[in-house]
N, C-alpha and C positions, 0 to 999 in steps of 0.2 A: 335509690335508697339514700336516704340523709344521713351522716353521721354523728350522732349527738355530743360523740367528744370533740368535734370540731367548730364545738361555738368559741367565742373568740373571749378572750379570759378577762375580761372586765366588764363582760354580759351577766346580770344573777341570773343563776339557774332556777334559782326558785322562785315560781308562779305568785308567793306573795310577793318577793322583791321586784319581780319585775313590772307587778300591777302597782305597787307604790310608786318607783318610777316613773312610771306615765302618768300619776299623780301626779307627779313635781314636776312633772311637764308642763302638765297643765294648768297647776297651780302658779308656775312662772310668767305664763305668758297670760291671765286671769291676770295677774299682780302686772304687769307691762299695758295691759290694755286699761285697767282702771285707774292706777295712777297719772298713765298717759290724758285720759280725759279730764283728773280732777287737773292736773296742770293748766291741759289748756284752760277748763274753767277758770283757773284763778289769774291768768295771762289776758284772758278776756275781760274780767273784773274789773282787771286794774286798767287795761286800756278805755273803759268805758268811761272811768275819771276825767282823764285831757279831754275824750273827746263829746263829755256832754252828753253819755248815756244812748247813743244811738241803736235802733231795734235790733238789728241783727246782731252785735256785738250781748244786749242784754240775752238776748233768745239763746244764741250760741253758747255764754255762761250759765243759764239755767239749765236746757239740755244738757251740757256735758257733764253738769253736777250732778245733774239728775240720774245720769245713765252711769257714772264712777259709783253713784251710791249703791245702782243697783249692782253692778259686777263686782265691788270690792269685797263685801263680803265672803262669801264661798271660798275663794281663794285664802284671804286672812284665816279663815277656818279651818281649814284643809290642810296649810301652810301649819299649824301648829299641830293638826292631828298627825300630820308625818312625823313632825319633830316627838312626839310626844308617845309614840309606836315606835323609834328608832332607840329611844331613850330606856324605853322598855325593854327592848330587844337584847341593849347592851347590859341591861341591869340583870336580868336572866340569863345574860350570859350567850346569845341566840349570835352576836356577830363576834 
């Protein structure tokens, strides 16, 4: 048998807090991976300058623009719907 007062004191007890949390989990590492590809894109951009636009350097800036536009979304969204629930929370009084 498990004892439920023995979770550890900086866990939320409660099932909404704790599925926001894994929100912002997620929401963090969504925002790490789509920034991570618009960089490289633009690290690729600029190396394509010196070296005279060569294919794989264009291909690899297009893909990685391509694929930050598609992830960055969700997360920038999610990212203020937490903040924007939390802000609530506080204004009612809830944390």
């Amino acid at each position: 048998m498990v004892d439920m007062d023995s979770q550890a004191p900086n866990q939320p007890a409660d099932p909404i807090l704790l599925r926001r949390e894994i929100i912002r989990a997620r929401v963090k590492l969504g925002k790490r991976v789509g920034y991570s590809l618009m960089t490289i894109s633009i690290i690729a951009m600029f190396l394509c300058i010196p070296f005279g636009w060569p294919a794989f350097l264009t291909i690899t800036s297009m893909v990685t623009f391509t694929l930050s536009c598609i992830v960055l979304p969700l997360p920038i969204i999610f990212g203020y719907a937490i903040k924007a629930a939390e802000k609530e929370d506080r204004k009612i009084g809830f944390n």
